[in-house]
C-alpha positions in Angstrom: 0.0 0.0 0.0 1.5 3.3 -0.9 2.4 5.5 2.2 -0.2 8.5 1.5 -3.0 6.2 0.8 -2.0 4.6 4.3 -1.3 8.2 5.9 -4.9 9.2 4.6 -6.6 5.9 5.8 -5.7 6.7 8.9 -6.8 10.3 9.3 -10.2 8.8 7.7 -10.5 6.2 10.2 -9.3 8.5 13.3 -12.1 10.8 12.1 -14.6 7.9 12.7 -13.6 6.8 16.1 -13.4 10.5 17.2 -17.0 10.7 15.6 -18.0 7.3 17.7 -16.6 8.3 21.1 -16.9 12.1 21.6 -19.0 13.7 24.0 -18.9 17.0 22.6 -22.4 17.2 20.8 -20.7 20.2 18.8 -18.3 18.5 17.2 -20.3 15.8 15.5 -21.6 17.6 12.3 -18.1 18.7 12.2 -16.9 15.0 12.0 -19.3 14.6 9.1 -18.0 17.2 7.1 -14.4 16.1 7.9 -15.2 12.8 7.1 -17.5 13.3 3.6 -14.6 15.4 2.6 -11.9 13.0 3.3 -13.9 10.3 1.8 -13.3 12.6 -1.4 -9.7 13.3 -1.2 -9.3 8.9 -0.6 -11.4 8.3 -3.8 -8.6 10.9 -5.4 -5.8 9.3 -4.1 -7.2 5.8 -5.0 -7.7 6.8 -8.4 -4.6 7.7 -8.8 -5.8 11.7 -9.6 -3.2 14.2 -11.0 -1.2 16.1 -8.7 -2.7 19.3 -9.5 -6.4 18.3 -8.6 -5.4 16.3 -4.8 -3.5 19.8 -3.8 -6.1 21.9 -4.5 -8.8 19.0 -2.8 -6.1 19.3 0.2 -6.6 23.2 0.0 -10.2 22.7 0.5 -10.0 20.5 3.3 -7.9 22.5 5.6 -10.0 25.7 4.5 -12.5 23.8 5.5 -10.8 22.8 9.0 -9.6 26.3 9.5 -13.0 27.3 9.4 -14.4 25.2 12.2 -13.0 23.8 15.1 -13.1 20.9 17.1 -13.5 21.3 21.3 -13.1 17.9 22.0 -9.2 16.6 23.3 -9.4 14.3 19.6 -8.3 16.9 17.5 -4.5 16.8 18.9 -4.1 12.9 17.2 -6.6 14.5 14.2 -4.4 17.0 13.1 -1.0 14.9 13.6 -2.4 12.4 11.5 -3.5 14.9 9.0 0.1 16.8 9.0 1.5 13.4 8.4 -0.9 12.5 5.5 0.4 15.6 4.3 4.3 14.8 4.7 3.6 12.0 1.9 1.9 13.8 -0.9 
């Protein structure tokens, strides 16, 4: 398995779990977008999509993150596994 597909896996399936376990009511529709957008960005990197359209899909995501926030203590591993999805592309 290539590493970014693995690295992106990862954030996709921490997203879930977060989603399972939080107690922060908040946060939940939050998880959803996270998670329906991720589920993009995986179909792009399965597809083997150019270059060009995964950066600007990884734009959107962390406007998109930037733009809400998560109160729950999950968003430390979140955003380590999304930095390190990143480091791979």
């Amino acid at each position: 398995m290539d590493s970014n597909l693995k690295a992106l896996a990862d954030y996709v399936i921490c997203l879930s779990e977060s989603l399972a376990h939080t107690h922060h009511a908040d946060d939940r529709p939050r998880y959803q977008m996270y998670l329906a957008d991720a589920a993009v960005l995986l179909a792009l990197v399965v597809r083997g999509s150019e270059s060009s359209q995964l950066l600007a899909r990884i734009e959107q995501h962390e406007r998109l993150c930037a733009q809400t926030f998560l109160a729950g203590p999950e968003h430390a591993a979140i955003a380590e596994l999304w930095q390190r999805f990143k480091r791979t592309i």
